[in-house]
N, CA and C atoms as an extended XYZ file, in Angstrom:
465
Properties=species:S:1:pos:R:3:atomname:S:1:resname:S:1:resid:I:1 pbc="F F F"
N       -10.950      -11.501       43.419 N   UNK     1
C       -11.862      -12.623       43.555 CA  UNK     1
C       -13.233      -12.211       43.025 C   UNK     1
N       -13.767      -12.780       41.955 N   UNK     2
C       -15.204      -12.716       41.735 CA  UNK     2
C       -16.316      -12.714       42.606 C   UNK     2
N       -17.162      -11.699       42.721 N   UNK     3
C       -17.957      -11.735       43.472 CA  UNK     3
C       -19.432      -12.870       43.374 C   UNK     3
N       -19.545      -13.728       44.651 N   UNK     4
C       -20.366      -14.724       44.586 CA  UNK     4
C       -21.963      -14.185       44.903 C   UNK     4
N       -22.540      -12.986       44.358 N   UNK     5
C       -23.578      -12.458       44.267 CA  UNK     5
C       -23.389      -11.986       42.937 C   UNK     5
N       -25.342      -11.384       42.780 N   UNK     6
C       -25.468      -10.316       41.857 CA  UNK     6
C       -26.372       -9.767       42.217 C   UNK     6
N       -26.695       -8.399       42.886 N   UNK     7
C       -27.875       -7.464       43.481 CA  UNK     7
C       -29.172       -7.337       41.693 C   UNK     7
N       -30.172       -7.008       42.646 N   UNK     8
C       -31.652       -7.070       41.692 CA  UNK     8
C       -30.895       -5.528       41.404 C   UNK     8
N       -31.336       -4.893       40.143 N   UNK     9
C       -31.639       -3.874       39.883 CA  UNK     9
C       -32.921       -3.183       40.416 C   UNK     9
N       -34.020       -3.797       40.593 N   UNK    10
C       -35.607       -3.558       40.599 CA  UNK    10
C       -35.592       -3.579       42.417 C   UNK    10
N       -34.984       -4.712       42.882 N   UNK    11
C       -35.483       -4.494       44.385 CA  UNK    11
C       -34.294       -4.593       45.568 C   UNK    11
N       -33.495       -5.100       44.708 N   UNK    12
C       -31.851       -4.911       45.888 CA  UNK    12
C       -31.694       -5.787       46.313 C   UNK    12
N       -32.600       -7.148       46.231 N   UNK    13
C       -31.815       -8.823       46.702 CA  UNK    13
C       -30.913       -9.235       46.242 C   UNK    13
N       -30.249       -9.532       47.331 N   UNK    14
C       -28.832      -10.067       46.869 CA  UNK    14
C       -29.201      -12.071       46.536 C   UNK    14
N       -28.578      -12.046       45.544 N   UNK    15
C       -29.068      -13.494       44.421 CA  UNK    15
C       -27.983      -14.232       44.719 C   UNK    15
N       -27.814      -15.435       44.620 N   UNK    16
C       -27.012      -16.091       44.683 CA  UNK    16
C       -26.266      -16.011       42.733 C   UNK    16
N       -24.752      -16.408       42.560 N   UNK    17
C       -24.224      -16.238       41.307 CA  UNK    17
C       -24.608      -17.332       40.742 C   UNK    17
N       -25.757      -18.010       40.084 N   UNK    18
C       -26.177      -19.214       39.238 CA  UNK    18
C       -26.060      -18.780       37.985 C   UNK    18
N       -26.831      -19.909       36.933 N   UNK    19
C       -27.110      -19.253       35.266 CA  UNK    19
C       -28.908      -18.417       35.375 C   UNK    19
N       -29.440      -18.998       36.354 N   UNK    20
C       -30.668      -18.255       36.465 CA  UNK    20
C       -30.180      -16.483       36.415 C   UNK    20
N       -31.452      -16.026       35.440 N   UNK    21
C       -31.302      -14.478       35.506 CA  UNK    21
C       -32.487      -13.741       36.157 C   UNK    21
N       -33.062      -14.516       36.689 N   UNK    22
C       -34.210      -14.280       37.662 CA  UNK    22
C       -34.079      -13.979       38.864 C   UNK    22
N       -34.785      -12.601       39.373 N   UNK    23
C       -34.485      -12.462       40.721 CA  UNK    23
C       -34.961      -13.445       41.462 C   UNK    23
N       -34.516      -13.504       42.690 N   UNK    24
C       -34.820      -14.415       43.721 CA  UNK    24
C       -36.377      -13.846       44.855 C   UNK    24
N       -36.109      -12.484       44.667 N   UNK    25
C       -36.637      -11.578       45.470 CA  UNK    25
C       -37.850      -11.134       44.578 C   UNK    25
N       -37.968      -10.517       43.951 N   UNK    26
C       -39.161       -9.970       42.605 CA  UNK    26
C       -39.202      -11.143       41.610 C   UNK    26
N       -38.716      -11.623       41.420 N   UNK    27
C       -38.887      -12.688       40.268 CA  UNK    27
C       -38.996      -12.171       38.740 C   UNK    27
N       -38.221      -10.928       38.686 N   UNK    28
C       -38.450      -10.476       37.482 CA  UNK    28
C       -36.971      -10.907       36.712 C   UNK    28
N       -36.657      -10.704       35.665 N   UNK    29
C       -35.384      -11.024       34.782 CA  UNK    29
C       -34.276      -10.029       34.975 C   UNK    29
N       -33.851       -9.737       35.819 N   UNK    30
C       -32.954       -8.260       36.110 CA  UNK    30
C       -31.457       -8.834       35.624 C   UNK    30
N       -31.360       -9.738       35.842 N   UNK    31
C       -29.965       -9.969       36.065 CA  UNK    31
C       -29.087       -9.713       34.634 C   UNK    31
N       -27.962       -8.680       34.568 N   UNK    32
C       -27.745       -8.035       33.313 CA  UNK    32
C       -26.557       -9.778       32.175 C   UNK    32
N       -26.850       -9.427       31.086 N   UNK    33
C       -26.832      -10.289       30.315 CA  UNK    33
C       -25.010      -10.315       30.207 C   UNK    33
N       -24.138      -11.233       29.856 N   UNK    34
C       -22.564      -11.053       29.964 CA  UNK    34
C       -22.040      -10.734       28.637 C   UNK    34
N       -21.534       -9.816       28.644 N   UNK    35
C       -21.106       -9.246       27.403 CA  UNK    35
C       -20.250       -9.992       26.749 C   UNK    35
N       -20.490      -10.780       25.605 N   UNK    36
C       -19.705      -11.194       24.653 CA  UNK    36
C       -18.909      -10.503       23.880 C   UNK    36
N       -17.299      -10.118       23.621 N   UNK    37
C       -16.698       -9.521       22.693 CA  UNK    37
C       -16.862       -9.782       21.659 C   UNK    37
N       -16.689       -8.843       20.728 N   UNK    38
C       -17.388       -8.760       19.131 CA  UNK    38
C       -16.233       -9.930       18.299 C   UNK    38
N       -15.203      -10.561       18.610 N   UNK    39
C       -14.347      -11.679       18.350 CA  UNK    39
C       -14.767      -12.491       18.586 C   UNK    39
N       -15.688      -13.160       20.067 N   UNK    40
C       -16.308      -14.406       20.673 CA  UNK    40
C       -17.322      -14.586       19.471 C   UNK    40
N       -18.086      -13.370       19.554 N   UNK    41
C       -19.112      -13.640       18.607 CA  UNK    41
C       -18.723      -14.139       17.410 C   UNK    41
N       -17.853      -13.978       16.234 N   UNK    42
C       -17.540      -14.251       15.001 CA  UNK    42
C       -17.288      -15.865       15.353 C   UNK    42
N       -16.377      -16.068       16.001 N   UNK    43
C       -16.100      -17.295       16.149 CA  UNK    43
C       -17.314      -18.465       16.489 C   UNK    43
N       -18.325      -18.052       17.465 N   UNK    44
C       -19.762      -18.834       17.880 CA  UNK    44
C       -20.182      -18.827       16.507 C   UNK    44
N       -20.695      -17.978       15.661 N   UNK    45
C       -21.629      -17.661       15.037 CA  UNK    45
C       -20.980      -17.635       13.495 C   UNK    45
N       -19.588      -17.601       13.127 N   UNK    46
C       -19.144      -17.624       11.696 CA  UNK    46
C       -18.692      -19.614       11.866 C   UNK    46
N       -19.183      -19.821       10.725 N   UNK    47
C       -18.715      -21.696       10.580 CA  UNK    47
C       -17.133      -21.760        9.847 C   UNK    47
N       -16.349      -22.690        9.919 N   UNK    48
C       -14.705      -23.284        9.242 CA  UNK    48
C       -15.493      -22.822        7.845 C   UNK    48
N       -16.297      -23.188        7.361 N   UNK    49
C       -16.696      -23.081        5.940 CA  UNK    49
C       -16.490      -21.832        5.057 C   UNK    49
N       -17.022      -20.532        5.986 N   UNK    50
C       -16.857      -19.617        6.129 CA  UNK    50
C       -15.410      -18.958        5.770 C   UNK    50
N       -14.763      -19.224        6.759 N   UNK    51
C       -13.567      -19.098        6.836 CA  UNK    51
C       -12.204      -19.483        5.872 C   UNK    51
N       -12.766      -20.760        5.239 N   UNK    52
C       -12.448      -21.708        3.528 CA  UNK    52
C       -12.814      -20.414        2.797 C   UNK    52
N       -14.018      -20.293        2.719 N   UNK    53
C       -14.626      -19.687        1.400 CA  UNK    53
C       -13.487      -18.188        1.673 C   UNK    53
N       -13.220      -17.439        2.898 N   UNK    54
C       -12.803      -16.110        2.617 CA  UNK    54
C       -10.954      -16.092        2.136 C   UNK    54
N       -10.491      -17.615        2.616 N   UNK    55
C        -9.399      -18.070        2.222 CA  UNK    55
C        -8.777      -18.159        0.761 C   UNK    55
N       -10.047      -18.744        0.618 N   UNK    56
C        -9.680      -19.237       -1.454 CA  UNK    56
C       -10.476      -17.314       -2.029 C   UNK    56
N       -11.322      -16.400       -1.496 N   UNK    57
C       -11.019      -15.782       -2.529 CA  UNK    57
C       -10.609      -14.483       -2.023 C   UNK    57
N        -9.679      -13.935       -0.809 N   UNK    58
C        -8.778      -12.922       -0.435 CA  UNK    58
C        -7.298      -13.730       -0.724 C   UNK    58
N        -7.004      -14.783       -0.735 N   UNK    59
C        -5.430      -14.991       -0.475 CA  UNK    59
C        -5.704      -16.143       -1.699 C   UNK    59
N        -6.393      -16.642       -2.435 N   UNK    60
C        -6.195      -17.664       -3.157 CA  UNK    60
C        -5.678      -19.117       -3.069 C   UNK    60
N        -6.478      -19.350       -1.611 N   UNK    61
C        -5.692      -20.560       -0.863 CA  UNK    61
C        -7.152      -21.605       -1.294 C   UNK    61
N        -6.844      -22.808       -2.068 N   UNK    62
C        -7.754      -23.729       -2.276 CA  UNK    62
C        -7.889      -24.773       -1.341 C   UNK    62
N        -6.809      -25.256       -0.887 N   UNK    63
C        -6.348      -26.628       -0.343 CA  UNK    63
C        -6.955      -26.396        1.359 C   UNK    63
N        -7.378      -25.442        1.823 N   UNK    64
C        -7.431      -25.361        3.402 CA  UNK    64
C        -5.567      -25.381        4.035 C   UNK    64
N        -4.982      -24.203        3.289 N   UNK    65
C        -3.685      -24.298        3.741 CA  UNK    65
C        -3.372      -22.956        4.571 C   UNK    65
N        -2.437      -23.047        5.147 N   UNK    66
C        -2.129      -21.741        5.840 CA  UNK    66
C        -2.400      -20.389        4.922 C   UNK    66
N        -2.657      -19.237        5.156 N   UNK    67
C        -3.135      -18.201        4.645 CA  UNK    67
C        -1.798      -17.414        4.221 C   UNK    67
N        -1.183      -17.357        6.006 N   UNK    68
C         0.006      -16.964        6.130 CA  UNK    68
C         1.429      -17.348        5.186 C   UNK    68
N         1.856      -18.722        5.822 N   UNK    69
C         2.782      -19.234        5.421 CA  UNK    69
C         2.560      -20.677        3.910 C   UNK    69
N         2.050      -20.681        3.652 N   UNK    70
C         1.394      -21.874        3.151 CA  UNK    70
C         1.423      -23.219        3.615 C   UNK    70
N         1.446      -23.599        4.945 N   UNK    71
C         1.511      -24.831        5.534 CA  UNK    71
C         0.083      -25.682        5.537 C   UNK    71
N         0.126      -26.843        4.980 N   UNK    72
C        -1.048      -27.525        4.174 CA  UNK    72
C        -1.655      -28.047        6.135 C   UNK    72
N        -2.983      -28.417        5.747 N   UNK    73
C        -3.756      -28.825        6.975 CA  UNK    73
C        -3.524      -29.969        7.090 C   UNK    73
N        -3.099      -30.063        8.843 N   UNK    74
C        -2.783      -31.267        9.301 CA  UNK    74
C        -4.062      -32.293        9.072 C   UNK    74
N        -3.387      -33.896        9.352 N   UNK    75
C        -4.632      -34.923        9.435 CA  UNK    75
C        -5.103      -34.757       10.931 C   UNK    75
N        -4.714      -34.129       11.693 N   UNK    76
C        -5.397      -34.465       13.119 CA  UNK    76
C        -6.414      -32.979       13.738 C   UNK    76
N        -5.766      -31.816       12.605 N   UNK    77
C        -6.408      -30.723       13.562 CA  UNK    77
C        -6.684      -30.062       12.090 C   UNK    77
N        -7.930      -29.087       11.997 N   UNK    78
C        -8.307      -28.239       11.072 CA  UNK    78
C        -7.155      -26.772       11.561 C   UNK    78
N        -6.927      -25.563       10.724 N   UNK    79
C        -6.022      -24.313       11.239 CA  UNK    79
C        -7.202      -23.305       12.038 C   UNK    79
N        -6.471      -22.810       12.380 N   UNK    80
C        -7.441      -21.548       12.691 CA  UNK    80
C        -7.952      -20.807       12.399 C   UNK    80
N        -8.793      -20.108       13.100 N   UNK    81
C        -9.856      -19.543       12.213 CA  UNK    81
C        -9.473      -17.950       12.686 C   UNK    81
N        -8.596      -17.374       12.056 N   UNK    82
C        -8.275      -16.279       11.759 CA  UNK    82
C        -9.111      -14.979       11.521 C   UNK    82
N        -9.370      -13.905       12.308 N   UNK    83
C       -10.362      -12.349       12.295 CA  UNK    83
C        -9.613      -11.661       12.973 C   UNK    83
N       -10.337      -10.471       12.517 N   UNK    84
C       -10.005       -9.200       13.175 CA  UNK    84
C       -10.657       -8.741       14.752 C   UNK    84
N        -9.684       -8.545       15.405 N   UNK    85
C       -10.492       -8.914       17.029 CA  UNK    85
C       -11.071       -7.290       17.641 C   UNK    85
N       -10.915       -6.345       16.430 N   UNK    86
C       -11.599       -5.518       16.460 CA  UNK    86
C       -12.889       -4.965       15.674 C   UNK    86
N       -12.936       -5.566       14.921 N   UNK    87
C       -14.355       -5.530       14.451 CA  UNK    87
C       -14.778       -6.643       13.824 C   UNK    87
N       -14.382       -8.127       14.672 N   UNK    88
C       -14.938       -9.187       14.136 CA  UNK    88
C       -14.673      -10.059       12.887 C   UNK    88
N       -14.230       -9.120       11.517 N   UNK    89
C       -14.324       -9.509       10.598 CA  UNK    89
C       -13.156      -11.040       10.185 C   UNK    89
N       -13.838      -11.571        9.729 N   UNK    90
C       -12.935      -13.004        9.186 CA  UNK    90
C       -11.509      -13.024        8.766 C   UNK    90
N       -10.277      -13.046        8.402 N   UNK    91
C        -9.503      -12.831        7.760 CA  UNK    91
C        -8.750      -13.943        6.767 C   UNK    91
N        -9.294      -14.818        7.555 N   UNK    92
C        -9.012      -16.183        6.601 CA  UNK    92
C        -7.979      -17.467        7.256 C   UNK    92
N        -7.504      -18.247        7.238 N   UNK    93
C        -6.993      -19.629        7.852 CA  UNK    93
C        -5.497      -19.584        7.947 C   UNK    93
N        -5.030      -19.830        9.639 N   UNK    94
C        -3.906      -19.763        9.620 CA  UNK    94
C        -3.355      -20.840       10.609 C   UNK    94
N        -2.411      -21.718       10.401 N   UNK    95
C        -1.601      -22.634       11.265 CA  UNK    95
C        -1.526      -21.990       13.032 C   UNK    95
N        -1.406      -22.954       13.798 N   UNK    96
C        -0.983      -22.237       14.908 CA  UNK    96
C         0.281      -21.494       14.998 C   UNK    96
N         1.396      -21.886       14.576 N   UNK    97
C         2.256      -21.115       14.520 CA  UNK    97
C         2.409      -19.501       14.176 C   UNK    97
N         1.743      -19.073       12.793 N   UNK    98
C         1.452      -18.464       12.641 CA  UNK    98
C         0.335      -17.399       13.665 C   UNK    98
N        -0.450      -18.296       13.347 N   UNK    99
C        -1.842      -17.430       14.399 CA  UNK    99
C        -1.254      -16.908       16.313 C   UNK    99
N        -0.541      -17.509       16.331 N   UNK   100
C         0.497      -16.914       17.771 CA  UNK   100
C         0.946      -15.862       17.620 C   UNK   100
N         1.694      -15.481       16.439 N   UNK   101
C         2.874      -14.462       16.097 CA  UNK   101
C         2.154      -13.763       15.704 C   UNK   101
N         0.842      -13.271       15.492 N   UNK   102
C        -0.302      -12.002       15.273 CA  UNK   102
C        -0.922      -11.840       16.747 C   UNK   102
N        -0.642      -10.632       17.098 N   UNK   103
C        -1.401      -10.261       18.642 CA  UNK   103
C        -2.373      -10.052       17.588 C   UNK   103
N        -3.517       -9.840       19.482 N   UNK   104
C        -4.875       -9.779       19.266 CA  UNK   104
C        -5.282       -8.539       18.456 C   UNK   104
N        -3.990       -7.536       18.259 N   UNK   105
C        -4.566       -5.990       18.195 CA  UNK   105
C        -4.202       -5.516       16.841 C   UNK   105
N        -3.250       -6.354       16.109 N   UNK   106
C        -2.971       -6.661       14.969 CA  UNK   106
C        -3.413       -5.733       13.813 C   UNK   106
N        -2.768       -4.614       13.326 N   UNK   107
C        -2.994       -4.034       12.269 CA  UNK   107
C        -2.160       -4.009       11.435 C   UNK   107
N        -2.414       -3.426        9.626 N   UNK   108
C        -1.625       -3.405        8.895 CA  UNK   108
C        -0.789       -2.172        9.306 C   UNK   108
N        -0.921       -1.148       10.096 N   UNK   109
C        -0.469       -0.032       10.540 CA  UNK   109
C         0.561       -0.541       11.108 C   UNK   109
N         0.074       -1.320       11.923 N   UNK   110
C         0.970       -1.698       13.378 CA  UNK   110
C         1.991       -2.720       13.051 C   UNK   110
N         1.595       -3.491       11.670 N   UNK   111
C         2.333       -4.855       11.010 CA  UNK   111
C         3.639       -3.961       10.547 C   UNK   111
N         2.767       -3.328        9.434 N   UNK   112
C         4.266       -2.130        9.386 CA  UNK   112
C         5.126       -1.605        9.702 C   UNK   112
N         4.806       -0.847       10.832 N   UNK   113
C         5.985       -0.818       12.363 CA  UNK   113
C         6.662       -1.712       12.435 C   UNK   113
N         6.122       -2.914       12.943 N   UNK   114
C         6.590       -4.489       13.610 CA  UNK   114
C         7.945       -4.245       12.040 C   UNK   114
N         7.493       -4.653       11.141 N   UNK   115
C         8.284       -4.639       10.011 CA  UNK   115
C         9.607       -3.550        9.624 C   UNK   115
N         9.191       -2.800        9.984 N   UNK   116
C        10.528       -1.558        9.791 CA  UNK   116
C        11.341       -1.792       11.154 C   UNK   116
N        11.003       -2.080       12.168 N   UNK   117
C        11.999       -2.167       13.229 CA  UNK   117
C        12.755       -3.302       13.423 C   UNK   117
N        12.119       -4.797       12.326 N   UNK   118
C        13.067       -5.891       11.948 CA  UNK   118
C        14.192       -5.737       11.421 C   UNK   118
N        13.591       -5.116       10.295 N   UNK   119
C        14.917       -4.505        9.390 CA  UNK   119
C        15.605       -3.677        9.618 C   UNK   119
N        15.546       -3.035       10.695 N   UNK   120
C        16.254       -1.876       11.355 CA  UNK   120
C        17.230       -2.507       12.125 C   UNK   120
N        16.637       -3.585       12.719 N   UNK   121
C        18.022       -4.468       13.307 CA  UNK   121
C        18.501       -5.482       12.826 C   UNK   121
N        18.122       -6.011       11.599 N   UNK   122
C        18.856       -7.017        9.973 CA  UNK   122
C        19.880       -5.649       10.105 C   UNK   122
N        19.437       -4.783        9.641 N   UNK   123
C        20.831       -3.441        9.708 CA  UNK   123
C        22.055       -3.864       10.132 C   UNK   123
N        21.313       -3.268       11.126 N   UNK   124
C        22.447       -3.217       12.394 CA  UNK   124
C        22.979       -4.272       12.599 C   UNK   124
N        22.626       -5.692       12.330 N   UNK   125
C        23.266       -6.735       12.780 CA  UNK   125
C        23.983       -6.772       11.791 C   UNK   125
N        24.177       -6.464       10.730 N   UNK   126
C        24.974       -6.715        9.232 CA  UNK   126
C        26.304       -5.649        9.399 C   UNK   126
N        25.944       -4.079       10.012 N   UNK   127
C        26.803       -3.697       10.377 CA  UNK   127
C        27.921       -3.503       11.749 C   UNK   127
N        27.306       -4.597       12.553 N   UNK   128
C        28.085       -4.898       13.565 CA  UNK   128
C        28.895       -5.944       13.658 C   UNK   128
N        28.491       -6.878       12.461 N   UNK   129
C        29.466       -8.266       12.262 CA  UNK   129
C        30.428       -7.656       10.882 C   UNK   129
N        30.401       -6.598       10.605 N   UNK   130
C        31.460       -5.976        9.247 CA  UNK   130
C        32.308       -5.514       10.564 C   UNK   130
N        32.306       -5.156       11.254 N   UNK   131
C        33.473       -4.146       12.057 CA  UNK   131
C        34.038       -5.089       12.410 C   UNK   131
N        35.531       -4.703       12.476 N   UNK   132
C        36.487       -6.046       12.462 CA  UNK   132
C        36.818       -5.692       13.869 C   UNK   132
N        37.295       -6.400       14.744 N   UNK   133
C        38.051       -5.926       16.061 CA  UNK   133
C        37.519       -5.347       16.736 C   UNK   133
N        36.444       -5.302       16.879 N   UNK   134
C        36.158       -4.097       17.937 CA  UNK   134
C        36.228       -2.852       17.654 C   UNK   134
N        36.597       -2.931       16.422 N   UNK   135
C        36.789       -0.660       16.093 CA  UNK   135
C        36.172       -0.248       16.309 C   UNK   135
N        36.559        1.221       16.745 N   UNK   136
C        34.974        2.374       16.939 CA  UNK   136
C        34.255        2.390       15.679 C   UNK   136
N        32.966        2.670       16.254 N   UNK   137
C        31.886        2.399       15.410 CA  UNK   137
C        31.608        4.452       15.373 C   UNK   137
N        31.212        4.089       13.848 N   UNK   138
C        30.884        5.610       13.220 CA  UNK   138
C        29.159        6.013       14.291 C   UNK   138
N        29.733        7.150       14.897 N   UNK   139
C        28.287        7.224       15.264 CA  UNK   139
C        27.263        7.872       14.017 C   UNK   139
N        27.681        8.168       12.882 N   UNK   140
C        26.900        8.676       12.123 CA  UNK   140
C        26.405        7.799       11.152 C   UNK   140
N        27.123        6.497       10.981 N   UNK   141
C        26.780        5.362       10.017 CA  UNK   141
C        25.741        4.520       10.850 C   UNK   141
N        25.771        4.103       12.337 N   UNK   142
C        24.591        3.203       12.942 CA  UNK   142
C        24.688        3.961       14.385 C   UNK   142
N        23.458        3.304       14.906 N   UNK   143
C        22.931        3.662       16.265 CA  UNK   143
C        23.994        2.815       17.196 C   UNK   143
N        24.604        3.382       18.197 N   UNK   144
C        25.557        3.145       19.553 CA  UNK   144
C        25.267        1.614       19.628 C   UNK   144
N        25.667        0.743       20.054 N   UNK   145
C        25.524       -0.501       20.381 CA  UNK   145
C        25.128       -0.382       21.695 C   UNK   145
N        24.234       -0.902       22.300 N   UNK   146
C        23.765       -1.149       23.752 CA  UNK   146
C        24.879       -1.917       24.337 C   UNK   146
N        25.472       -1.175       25.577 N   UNK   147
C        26.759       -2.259       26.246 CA  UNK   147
C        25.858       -3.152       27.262 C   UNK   147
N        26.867       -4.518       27.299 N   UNK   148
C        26.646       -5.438       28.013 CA  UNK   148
C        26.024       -4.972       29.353 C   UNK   148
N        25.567       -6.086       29.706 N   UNK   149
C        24.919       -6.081       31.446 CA  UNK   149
C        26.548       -5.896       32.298 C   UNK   149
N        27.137       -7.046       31.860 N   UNK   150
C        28.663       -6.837       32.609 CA  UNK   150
C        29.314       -5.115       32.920 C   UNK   150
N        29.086       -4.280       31.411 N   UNK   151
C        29.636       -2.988       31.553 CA  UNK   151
C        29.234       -2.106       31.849 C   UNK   151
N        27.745       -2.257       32.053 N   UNK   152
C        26.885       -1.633       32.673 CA  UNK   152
C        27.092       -1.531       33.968 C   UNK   152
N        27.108       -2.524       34.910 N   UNK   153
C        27.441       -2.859       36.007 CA  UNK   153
C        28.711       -2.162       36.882 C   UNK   153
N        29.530       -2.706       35.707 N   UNK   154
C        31.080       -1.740       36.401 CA  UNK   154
C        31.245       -0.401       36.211 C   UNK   154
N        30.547        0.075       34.937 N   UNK   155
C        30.323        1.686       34.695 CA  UNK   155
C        29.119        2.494       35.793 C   UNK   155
């Protein structure tokens, strides 16, 4: 539960939690300022325009279309306004759909990963629908198949 005070730095009155940053007690400005994340900020302070302009000349998107996927802008909603939520920077316009399926922490490092462990199980799924019957599976050609919850259970 949030606490419904904020103590003076300068004299130790306890303030009631308002938008005033003025003590109640000294009347001086103590009350410490709320830290905005360096993402809040881009977004307050960078305009859609902004965000157009870094569109058409990193990804070559003219139309205000998805960055990502190329999905053109709806008539009812502008896309999102797409950055880096670690150092702020813009990245350019993306559908909601898209803009969901990027966590906040989002790197090309980390995209990479995400990416090799797709295809790691495109693999595996390609070589588990070739095995006919149920045959034993080569343990040296793919990784063990995870058994069911059911066989788990009885094993």
């Amino acid at each position: 539960m949030a606490r419904r005070y904020w103590s003076c730095r300068r004299c130790g009155f306890r303030n009631p939690r308002t938008a005033s940053r003025r003590c109640g007690g000294c009347q001086a400005l103590t009350k410490p300022k709320t830290r905005v994340p360096k993402h809040a900020e881009t977004l307050r302070d960078d305009s859609y325009e902004l965000y157009r302009q870094v569109a058409e000349t990193l990804h070559g998107v003219t139309d205000e279309s998805c960055c990502v996927c190329g999905k053109p802008k709806g008539q009812e909603r502008r896309h999102d306004r797409d950055h880096d939520h670690v150092t702020g920077d813009p990245r350019g316009l993306a559908c909601v759909p898209c803009n969901r399926l990027m966590p906040r922490e989002l790197t090309l490092a980390r995209a990479r990963l995400v990416v090799a462990y797709l295809e790691r199980a495109a693999r595996f799924g390609e070589f588990f629908e070739s095995v006919e019957g149920g045959a034993a599976i080569d343990p040296g050609s793919a990784a063990q198949p995870r058994p069911s919850r059911t066989e788990r259970r009885v094993a």
